[in-house]
N, C-alpha and C positions, 0 to 999 in steps of 0.2 A: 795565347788566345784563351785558355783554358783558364786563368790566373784573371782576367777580365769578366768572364762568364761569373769566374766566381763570388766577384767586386758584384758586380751588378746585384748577384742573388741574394748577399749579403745586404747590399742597400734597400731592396724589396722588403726583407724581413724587421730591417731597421724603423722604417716609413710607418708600418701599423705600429711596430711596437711603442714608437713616439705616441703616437695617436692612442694607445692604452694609456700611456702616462698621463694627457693632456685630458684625455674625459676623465681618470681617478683623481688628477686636480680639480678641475670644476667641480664632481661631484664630492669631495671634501670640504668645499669652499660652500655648500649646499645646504645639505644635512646640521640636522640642528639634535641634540644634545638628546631631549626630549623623547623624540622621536626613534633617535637609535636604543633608548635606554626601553622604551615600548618594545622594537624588534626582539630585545635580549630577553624581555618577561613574555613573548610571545614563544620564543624559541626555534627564530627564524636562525638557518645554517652562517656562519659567518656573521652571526651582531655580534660576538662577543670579542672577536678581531675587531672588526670596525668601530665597536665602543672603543677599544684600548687605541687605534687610531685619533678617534675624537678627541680622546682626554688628553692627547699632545699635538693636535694639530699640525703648530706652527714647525715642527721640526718634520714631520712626513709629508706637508707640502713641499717644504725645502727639499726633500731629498726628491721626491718626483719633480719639481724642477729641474733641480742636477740632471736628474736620471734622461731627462727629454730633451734637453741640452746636448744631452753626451749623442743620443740616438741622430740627433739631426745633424751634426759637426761631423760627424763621423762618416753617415752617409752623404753630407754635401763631399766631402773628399773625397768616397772611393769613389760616386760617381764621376768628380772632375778626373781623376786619374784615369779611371776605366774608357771615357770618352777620348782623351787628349792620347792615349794608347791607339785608340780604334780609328780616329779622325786622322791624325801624323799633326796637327798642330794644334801643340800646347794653351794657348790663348784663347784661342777658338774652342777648343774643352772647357777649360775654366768657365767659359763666359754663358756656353750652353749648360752646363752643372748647374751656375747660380740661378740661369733662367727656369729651369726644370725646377731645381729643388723650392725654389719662393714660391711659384706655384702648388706644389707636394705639398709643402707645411702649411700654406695657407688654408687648403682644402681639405686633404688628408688630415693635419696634424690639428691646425689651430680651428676653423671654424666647426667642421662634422665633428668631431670628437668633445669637443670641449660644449656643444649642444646637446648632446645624446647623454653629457655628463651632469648638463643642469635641468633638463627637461626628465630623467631619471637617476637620480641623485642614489635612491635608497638598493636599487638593483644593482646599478655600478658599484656601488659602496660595497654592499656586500659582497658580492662576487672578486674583488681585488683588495678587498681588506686584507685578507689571510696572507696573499704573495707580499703586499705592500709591507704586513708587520715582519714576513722574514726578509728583507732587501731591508729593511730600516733594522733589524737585529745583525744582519751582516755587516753595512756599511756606517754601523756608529760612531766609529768614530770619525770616518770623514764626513758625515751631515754635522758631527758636534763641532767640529772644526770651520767648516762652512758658515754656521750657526755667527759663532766667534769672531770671525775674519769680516762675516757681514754687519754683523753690532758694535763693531772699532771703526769701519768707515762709514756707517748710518746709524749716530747713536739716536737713542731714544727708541719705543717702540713702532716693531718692524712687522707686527701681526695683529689687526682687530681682532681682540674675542670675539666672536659671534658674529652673524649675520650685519646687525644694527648697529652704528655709532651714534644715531638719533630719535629721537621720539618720532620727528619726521618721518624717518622713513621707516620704522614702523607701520605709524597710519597708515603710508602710500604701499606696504604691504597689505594690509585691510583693504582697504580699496580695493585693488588687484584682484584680491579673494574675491572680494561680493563683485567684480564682473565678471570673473570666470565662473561665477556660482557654486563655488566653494562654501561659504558662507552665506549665511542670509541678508537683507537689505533690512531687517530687525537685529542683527546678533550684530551689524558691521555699527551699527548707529550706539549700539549698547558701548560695544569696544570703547569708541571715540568718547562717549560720555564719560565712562571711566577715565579717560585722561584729563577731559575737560573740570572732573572734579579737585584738582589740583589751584584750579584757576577759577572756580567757583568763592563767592562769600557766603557767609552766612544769611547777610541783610539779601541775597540776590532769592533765596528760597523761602525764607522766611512767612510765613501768614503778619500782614503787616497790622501795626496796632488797633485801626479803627477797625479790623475784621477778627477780635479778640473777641472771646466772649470772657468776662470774669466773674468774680465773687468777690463779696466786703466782708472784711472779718468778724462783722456780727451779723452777717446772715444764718439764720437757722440752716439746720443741717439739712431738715427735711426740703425746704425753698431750693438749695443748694443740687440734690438729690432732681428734684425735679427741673432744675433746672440743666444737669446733665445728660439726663434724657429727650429734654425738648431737643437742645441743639446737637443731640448725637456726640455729646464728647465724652469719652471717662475721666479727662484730667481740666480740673477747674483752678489756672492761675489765682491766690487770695492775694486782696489787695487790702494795704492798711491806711494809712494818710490819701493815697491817690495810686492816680494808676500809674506814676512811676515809683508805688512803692511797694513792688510784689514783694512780701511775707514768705510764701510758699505757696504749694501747689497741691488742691485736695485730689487725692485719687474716689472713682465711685464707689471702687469695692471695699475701701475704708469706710466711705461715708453711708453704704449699705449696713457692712459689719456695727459701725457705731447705733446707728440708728433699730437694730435690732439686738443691741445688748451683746453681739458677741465676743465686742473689743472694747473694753471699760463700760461705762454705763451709758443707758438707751437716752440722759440729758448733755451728753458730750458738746461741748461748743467747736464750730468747726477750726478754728487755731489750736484745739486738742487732738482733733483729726490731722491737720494738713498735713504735710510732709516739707522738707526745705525745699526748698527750687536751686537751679544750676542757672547760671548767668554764661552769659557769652557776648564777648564783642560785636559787633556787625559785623567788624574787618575780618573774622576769623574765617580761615579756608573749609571749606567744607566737609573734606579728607580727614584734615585734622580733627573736626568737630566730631565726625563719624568713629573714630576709633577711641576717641576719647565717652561716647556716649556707649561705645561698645564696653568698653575696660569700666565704668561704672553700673554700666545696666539700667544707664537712665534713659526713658524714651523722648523725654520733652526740656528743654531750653527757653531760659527767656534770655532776649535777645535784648542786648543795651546800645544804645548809640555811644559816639564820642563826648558827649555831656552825662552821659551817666542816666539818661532818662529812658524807658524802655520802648525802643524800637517796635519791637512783636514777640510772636516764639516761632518756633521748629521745633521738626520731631525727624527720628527718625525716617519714618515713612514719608517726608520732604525730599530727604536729603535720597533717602531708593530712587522715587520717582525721577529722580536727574538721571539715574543710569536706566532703571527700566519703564521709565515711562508713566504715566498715570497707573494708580493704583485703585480702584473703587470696586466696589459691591453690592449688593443689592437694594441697600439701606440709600445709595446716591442716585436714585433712578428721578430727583429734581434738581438734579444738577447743573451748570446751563454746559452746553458741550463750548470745546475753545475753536471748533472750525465746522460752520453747517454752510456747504453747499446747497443752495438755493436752487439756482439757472445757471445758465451758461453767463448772465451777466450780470448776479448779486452773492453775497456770501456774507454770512452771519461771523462775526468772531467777538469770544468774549474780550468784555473789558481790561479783563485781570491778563490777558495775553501777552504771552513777553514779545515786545520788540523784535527781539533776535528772531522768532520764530514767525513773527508777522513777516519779515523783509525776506525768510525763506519761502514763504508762502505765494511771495508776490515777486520774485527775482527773476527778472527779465532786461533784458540788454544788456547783460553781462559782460564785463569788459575783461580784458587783458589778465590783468589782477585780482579777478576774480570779482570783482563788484558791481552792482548794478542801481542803477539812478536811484531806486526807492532805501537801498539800503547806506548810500553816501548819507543821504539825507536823514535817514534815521539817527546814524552815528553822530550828526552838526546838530542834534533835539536833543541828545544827551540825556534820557527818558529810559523807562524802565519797564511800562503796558501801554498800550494800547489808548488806555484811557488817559494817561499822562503823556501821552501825543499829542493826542486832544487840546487838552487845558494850552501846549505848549506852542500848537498854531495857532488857540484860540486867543491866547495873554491874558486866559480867564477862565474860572471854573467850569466846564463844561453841564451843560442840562440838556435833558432828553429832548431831543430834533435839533441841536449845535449839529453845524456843518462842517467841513473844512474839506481842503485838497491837500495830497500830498504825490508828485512825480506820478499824476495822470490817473490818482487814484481818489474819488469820493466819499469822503468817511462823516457817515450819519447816526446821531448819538441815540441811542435805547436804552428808555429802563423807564422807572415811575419811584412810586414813596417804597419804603422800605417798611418792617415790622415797628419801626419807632417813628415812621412817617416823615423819614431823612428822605431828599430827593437824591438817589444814585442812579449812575448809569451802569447797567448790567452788560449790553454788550452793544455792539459797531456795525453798524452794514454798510459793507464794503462794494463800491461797483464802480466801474471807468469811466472818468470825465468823458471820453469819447462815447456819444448817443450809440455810435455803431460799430462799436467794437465790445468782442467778448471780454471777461475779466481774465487776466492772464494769473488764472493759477497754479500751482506748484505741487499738487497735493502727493505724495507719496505713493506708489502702489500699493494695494494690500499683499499681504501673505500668498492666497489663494492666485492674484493675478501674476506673482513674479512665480510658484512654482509653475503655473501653465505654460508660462513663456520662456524657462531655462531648461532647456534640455540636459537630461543625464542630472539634473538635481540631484538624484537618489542616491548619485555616486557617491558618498562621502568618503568611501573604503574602495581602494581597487581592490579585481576580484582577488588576486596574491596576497590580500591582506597589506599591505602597503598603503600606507595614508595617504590619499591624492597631495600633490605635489603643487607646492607655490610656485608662481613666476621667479628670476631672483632680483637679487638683488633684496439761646435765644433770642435768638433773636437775630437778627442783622448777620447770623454767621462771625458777631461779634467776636469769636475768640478763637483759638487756633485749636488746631491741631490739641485738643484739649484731649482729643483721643488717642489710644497707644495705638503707634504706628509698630507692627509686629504682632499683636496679635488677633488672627484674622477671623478666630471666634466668637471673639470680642462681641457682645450687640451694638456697644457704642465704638464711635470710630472716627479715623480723624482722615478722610476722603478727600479728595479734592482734583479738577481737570483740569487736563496741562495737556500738552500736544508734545511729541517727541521725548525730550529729557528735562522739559521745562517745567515747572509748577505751575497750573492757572489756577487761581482762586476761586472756590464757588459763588462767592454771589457780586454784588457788583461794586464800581470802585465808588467810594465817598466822593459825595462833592463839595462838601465842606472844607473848605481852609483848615488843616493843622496847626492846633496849638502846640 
């Protein structure tokens, strides 16, 4: 009897010990690299075990598997013995063992523990890192063995580095964050931009040719000069034969320096001033364009189509605005904004508005797939604003008061003559074919409305210092960005409204046919 009592007591102590293995798994499976290497410069008791755990993972999960394995085989048998002792038939032990222990490990071992291990990854970790590194300095050789034995019958790798094998689920980590309000519904939209600039073009950001402002190589410096201050830009594309034949690019504070003598003499012609210009495909990725205008220190691009004829420019401060959104100052305060709320049944949005961000705006009946009537439809337009919507139900240049529908939505063309007395449409008023119904829009929260309504926001740090913890798993605006994007001192500048991560152009789209 006494030899039974002590089975049993034995299996008791086995049961949690399992259940310490199963939570220091999950919470190794948790903890991210980053984050342990913070605890160790914080000088939390045990990072510096749990760092040395991290940097070999795949072999101290291995060996806590063994280890929780052995716990529960062990205790499935004394319990069968101990019963089949106590009961007088063998079979009937066995059968109530396996009943009891499925239940134990399912609750005890595998679900509580192995939650308590993901939902507090950095406590568990620290707290069992230290036993975990001497039980793996004990048992090395048989985890390297184990190691070994499992990589000749599953060759190939048998351990993800890290949390992520996808971009996917990355994002869907972001996510996560901005609804448990870990993150902001600002910081989550930045994240995703930065990925999205991978899959970005150049021609997609670009200020497009007819909204260039330029200069002819025998314009006087002074015309030149003044003419960068009208349209607010410091960088004036020159042009020689025509406008697909940029020369180069005058900057102001050259053509200031020139014009007061301080850089060669006060008669300088401006192709003695200019500077060379940097060309760029339209096809070119944006990422790409961004590190390369980093590694030269150039702020402005002209932008060439596939005939070799020039597209528009970019500037850096384009290519920002994709990750953080519109950039403007004080100097843009006649800007047209790219989304005014009206009423409950009209909304204002500019011309120059990308597509993409119109179908956000307006995305309702959302299907399965994530898609919704307005935005099929946008995709089968193969269109790039707003204004190029237009022309594209219209099968004709659109002019101010052009009508059209699109999936239950009424789009009505604004704008008048321009500074050259070009008839453009500036922007769109949007409102629902249906007399009685509101317009169904999309608009974002602000700042202010998403901290009032997430609770514990402030949390960023729990109070242990431990980082709150994820789920697992002149004219016309003729010319671009003529201004440096980067310096925010600058008086001239190169501004422009965009909604989200997109670019919207300041003033309105041509309605003249392209040569």
């Amino acid at each position: 009897m006494s030899s039974t009592v002590t089975m049993i007591v034995i299996v008791v102590l086995l049961v949690p010990l399992a259940g310490v293995f199963a939570a220091a798994d999950a919470a190794l499976g948790s903890v991210s690299r980053a984050r342990v290497d913070a605890l160790v410069r914080a000088g939390r008791p045990g990072a510096r075990a749990l760092s040395r755990v991290v940097a070999d993972r795949p072999r101290h999960v291995n060996l806590l598997l063994l280890l929780r394995l052995i716990c529960e085989t062990a205790a499935t048998v004394l319990l069968a013995v101990a019963l089949a002792r106590s009961i007088g038939t063998p079979w009937l032990g066995l059968l109530l063992a396996a009943v009891i222990m499925v239940v134990v490990s399912y609750v005890l071992i595998g679900v509580g523990p192995r939650t308590l291990g993901r939902q507090h990854p950095y406590r568990v970790g620290l707290i069992v890192a230290i036993p975990i590194r001497a039980l793996a300095t004990l048992l090395s050789p048989l985890a390297t063995l184990l190691i070994v034995v499992g990589n000749a019958i599953t060759p190939g790798p048998g351990f993800r580095e890290g949390p992520f094998s996808s971009e996917v689920e990355l994002r869907e980590l972001v996510d996560m964050a901005s609804t448990r309000g870990v993150v902001d519904e600002d910081e989550r939209q930045m994240i995703h931009s930065v990925f999205e600039l991978g899959d970005t073009l150049a021609r997609e950001v670009m200020v497009p040719r007819p909204d260039v402002v330029w200069a002819d190589r025998d314009t006087p410096v002074d015309k030149v000069v003044r003419l960068a201050l009208k349209s607010g830009y410091s960088r004036i594309p020159v042009l020689g034969d025509g406008i697909d034949d940029v020369i180069g690019v005058a900057y102001l504070k050259d053509l200031v320096a020139a014009q007061h003598g301080v850089r060669g003499t006060a008669d300088a012609q401006l192709v003695d001033v200019m500077r060379p210009a940097t060309f760029v495909p339209d096809s070119k990725q944006v990422d790409e364009l961004l590190k390369e205008m980093q590694r030269s220190r150039n702020h402005m691009a002209i932008v060439v189509d596939e005939y070799g004829g020039t597209a528009g420019v970019v500037t850096i401060e384009d290519i920002l605005e994709e990750i953080v959104g519109e950039i403007s100052d004080e100097y843009d305060a006649d800007e047209i904004a790219p989304v005014q709320e009206l009423d409950a049944r009209r909304v204002r949005v500019a011309a120059r508005l990308p597509v993409e961000d119109f179908g956000e705006l307006f995305a309702v009946g959302v299907d399965d797939d994530g898609n919704s009537p307005l935005t099929l439809e946008l995709e089968a337009a193969d269109v790039d604003t707003v204004g190029g919507l237009l022309a594209q139900r219209l099968g004709k240049v659109p002019l101010p008061g052009a009508e059209t529908e699109i999936a239950g939505l009424h789009l009505l063309a604004e704008g008048g003559k321009d500074a050259r007395g070009r008839v453009r449409i500036t922007t769109v008023l949007v409102s629902p074919v249906d007399p009685d119904a509101d317009l169904p829009l999309q608009l974002p929260p602000s700042r202010e409305d998403r901290r009032r309504t997430e609770p514990g926001r402030e949390d960023r740090v729990a109070g242990d210092g431990t980082p709150p913890e994820l789920p697992d798993g002149v004219a016309d605006r003729s010319g671009e960005s003529s201004a440096a994007g980067g310096n925010g001192h600058d008086p001239t500048h190169d501004a422009r409204t965009g909604t989200g991560g997109s670019a919207t152009r300041r003033e309105g789209t041509d309605v003249r046919p392209r040569s």
